[in-house]
C-alpha positions as CSV (number, residue, x, y, z in Angstrom):
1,X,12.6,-8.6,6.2
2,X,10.2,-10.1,3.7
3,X,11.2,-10.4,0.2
4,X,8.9,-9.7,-2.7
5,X,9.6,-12.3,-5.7
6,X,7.9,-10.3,-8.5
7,X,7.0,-12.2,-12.0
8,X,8.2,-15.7,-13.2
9,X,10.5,-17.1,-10.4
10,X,11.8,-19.8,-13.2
11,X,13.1,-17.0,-14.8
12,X,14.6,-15.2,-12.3
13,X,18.0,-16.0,-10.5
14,X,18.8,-14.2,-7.0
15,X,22.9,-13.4,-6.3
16,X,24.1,-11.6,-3.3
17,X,24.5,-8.1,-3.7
18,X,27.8,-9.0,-1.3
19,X,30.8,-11.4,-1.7
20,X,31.5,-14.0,-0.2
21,X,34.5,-14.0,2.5
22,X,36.9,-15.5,-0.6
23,X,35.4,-12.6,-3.1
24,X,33.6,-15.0,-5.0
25,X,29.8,-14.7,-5.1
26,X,27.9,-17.6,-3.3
27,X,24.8,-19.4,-5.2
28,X,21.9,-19.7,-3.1
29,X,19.9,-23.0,-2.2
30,X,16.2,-22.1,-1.2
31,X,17.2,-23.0,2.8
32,X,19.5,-19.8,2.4
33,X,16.9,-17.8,1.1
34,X,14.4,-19.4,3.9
35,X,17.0,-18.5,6.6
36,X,19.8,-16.4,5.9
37,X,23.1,-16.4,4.6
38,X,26.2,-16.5,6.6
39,X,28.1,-13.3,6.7
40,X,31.4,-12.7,8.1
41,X,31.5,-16.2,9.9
42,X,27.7,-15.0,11.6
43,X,24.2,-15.7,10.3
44,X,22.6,-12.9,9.2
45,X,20.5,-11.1,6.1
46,X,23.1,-10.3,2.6
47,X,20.9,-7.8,0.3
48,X,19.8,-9.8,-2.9
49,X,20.1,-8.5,-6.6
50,X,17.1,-10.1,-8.6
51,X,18.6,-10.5,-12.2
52,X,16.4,-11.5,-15.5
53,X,16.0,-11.2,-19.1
54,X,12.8,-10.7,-19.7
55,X,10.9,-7.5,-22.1
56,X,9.9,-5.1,-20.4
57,X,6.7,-5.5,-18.9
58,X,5.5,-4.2,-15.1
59,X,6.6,-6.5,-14.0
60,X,10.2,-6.7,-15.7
61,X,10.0,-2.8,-14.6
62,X,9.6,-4.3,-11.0
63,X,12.4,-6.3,-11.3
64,X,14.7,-3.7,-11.7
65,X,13.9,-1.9,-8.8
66,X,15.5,-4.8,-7.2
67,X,18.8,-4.1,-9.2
68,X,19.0,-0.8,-7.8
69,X,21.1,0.1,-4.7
70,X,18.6,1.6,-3.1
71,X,17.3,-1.3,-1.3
72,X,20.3,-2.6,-0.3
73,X,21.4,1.1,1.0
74,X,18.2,2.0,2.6
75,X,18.6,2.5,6.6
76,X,16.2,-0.3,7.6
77,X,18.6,-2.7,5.4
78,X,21.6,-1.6,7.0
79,X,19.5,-2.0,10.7
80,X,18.5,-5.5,10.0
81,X,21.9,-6.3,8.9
82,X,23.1,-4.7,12.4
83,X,21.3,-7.7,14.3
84,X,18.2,-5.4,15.4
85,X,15.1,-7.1,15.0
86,X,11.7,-6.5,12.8
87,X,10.1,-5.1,16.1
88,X,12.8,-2.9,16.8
89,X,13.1,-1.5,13.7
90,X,9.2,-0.9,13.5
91,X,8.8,0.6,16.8
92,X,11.8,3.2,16.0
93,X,9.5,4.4,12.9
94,X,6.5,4.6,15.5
95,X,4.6,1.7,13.5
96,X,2.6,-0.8,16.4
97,X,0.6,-2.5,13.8
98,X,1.7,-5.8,13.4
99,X,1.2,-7.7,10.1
100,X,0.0,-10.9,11.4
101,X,-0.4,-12.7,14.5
102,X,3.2,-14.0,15.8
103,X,2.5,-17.7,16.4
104,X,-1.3,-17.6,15.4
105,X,-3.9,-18.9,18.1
106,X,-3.4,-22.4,19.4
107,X,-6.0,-25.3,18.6
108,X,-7.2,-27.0,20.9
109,X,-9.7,-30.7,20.4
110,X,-13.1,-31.4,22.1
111,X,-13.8,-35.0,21.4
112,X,-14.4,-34.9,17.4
113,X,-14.4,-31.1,17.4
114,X,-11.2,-28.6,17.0
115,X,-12.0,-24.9,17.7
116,X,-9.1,-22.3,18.6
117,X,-8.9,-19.5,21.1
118,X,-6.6,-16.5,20.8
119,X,-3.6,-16.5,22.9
120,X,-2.2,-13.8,24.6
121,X,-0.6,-11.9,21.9
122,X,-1.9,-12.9,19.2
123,X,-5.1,-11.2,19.7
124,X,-5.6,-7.8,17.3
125,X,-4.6,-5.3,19.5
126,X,-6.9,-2.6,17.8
127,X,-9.8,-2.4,14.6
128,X,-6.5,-1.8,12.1
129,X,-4.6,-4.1,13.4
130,X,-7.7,-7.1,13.0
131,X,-8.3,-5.7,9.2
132,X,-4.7,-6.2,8.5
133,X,-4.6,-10.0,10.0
134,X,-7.8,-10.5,7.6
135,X,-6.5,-8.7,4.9
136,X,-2.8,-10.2,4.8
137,X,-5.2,-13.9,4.8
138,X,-7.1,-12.2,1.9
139,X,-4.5,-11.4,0.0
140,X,-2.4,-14.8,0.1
141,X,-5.5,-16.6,-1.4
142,X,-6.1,-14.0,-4.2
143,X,-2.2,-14.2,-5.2
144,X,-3.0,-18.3,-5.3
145,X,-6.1,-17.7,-7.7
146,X,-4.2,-15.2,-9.5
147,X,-0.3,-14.5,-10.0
148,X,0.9,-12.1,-11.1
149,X,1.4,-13.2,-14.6
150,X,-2.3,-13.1,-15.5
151,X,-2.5,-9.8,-14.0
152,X,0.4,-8.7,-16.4
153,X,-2.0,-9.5,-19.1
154,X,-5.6,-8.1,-18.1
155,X,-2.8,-4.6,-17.5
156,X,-2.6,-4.6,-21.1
157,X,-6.3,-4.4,-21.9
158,X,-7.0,-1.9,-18.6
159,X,-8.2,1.4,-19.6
160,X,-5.0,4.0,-19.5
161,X,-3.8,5.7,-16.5
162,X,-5.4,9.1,-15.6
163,X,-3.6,11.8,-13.7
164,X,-5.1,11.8,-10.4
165,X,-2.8,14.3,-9.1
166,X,-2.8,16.5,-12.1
167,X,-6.7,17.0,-11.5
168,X,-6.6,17.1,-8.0
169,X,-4.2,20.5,-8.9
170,X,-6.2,21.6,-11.7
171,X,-9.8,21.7,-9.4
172,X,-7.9,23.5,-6.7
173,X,-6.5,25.8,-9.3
174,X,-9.9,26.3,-10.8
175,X,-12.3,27.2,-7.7
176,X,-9.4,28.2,-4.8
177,X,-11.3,25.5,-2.6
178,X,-10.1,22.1,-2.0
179,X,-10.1,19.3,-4.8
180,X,-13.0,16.3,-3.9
181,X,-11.7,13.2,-3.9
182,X,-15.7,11.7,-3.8
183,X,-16.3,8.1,-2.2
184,X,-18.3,6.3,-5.3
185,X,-20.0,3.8,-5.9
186,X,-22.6,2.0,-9.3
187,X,-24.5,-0.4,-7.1
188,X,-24.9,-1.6,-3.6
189,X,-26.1,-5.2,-2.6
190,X,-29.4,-4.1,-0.5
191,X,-30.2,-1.1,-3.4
192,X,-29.1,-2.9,-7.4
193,X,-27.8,-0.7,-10.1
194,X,-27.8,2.8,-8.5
195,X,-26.1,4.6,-12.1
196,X,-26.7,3.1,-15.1
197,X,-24.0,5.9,-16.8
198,X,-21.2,5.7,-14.4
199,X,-18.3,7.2,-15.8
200,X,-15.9,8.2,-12.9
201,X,-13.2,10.7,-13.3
202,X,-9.2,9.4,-12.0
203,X,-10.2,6.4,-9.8
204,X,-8.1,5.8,-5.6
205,X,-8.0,2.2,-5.0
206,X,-9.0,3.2,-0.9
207,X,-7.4,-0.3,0.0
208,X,-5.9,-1.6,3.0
209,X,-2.3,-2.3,1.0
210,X,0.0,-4.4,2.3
211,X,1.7,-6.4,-0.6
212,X,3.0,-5.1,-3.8
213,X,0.3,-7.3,-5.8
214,X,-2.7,-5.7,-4.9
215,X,-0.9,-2.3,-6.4
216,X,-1.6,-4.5,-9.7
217,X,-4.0,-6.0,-9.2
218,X,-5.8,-2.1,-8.7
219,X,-4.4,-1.4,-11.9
220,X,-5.8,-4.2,-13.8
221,X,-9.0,-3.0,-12.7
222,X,-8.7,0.6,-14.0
223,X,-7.5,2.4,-10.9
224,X,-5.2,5.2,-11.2
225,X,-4.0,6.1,-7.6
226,X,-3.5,3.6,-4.3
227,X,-4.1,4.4,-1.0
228,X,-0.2,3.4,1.2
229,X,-1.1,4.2,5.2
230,X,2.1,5.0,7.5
231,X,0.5,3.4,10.3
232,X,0.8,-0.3,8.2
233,X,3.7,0.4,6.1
234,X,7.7,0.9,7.2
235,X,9.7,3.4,5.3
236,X,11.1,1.0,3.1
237,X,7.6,-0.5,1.6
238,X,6.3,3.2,1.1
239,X,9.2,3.4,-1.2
240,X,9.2,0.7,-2.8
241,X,5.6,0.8,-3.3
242,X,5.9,4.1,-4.5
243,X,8.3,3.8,-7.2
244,X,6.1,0.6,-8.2
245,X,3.4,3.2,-8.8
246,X,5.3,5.7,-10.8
247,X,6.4,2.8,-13.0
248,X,2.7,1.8,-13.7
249,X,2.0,5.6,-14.1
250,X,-0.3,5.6,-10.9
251,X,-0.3,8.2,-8.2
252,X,1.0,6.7,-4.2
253,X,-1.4,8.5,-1.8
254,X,0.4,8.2,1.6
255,X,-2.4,8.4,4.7
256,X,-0.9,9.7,7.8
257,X,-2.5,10.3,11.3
258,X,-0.3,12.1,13.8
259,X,2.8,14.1,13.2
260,X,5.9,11.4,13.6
261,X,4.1,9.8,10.7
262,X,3.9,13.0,8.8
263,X,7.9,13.6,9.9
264,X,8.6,10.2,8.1
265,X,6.3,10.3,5.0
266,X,8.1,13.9,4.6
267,X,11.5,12.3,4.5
268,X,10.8,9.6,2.3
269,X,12.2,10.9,-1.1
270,X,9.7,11.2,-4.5
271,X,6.5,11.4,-2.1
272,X,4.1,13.8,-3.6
273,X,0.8,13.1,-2.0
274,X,0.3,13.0,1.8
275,X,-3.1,12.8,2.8
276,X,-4.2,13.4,7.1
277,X,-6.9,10.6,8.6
278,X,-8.2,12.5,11.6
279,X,-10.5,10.5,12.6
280,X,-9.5,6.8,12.4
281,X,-10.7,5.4,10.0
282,X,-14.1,7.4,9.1
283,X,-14.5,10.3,7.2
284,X,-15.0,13.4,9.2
285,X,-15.6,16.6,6.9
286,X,-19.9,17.4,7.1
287,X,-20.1,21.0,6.9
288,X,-18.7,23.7,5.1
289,X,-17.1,24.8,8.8
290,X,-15.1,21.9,8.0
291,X,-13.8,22.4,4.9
292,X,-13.3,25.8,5.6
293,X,-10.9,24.5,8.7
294,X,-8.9,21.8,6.6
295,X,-8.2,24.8,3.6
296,X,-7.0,27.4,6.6
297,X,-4.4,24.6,7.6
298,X,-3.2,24.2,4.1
299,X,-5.3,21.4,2.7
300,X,-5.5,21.3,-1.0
301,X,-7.8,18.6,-1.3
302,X,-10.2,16.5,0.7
303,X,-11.6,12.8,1.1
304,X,-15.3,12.7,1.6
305,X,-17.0,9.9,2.2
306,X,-20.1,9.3,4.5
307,X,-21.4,12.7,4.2
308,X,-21.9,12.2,0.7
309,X,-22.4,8.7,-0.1
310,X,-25.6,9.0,1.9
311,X,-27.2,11.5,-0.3
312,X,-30.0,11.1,-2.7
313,X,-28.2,13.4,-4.7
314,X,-24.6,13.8,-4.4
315,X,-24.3,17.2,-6.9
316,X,-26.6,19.0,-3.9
317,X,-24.7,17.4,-1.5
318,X,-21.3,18.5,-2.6
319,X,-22.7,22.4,-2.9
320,X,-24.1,22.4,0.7
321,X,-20.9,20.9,1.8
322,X,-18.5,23.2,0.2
323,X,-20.9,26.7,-0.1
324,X,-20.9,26.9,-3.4
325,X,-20.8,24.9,-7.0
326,X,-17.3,23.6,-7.5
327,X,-18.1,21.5,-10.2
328,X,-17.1,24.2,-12.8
């Protein structure tokens, strides 16, 4: 289990959640936090409780989710602390998408040269899985460039949180067809400026998440939902991701694509929006056939992306695509 050290760490002190085997707490040197603790005469994981005095802040709000039991009473906790293994635990939730390569690929040296080939399992097994890899890279040099405490402050000056789910409901209240959620965008590199008055309704961050930062980060830059995807993301992150959001006022859209991830999602508590990828990764809704097909199965709101984006103009686009005007 990775931990997640949210603001300051030179204000922050970690103490086991458990006592030690002569009921007094043990302090913690930065090898036990590296490796483990020992725990009943074995090596193994103790549940931390992150402790600081700092104001309130999002990231102080952060922090206390680490103070609550939760964590150290959710299921995946309690298997780690059994002795089964991160791979174990992933494959029992159905998740084959591995964070990052194991070992990473060997290098190997040519006279002056070094290049590196990929070694048999630590090749991406699948497109996910290789945007991961890239992204998990991404994201450990952006956290460098900026931590978290500069983020804390460009929160403060981001525009404030619209309800993304509150007008996904009103639109389908409104018309009885699905809510858009539209793919956007004010310029492109090949075409400039596209829309000089760009002024977007409740904004998704459709991100590849995989660390609590970039749920900031997205905030910071005016977003008001984040995309979490089941396939990526164990039980335990979609939780504690999604409480992150509520904090920050955001909406947690959770992307599954079969129904074991739909069974999971369901039975993670204070999930409110479940969007279905069924198509892997494009968007797959062209016609008004299709919408028709996604509302007769219960969809209250749809992702549109391609079918859209590519049109000259997007207001046309939406009425061929739904049959009608839904914009009022």
């Amino acid at each position: 289990m990775e931990g997640i050290l949210i603001g300051d760490a030179s204000r922050v002190r970690f103490v086991p959640l458990a006592l030690g085997a002569k009921g007094r707490r043990k302090s913690l040197r930065f090898d036990d936090l590296k490796f483990g603790i020992s725990k009943g005469g074995r090596k193994g994981i103790v549940p931390l409780r992150c402790i600081s005095s700092d104001d309130e802040s999002p990231a102080e709000a952060a922090r206390k989710l680490l103070s609550k039991d939760f964590i150290a009473n959710f299921v995946e906790v309690k298997e780690w602390e059994s002795g089964k293994s991160l791979d174990t635990i992933l494959e029992n939730q159905g998740i084959r998408i591995r964070r990052r390569p194991p070992n990473g690929p060997p290098a190997h040296s040519v006279g002056p040269f070094e290049f590196r080939l990929d070694s048999e399992g630590n090749t991406p097994r699948n497109i996910l899985e290789k945007i991961i890899w890239n992204k998990d890279v991404e994201v450990a040099q952006l956290k460098e460039r900026k931590p978290l405490s500069m983020i804390n402050k460009d929160i403060k000056n981001a525009p404030p949180v619209r309800d993304f789910l509150g007008a996904l409901k009103a639109s389908y209240q409104r018309t009885g067809m699905p809510a858009l959620i539209a793919e956007v965008k004010k310029a492109s590199p090949s075409s400039g400026v596209l829309r000089e008055d760009f002024d977007p309704c409740p904004l998704l961050c459709k991100e590849f998440i995989i660390d609590a930062w970039q749920i900031y980060y997205a905030r910071s830059k005016g977003a008001d939902a984040v995309l979490l995807i089941a396939a990526v993301l164990p039980n335990i992150d979609i939780k504690y991701m999604s409480i992150i959001c509520q904090k920050l006022g955001m909406a947690a859209l959770v992307e599954v694509h079969n129904e074991r991830e739909i069974d999971r999602v369901l039975g993670i508590t204070g999930i409110e929006l479940i969007g279905i990828n069924n198509r892997d990764l494009e968007s797959g809704l062209f016609t008004p056939e299709d919408i028709a097909f996604v509302q007769n199965a219960g969809a209250h709101a749809v992702l549109v992306g391609e079918s859209l984006i590519k049109q000259d103009d997007p207001g046309k686009g939406i009425v061929q695509l739904f049959g009608k005007d839904i914009s009022s």
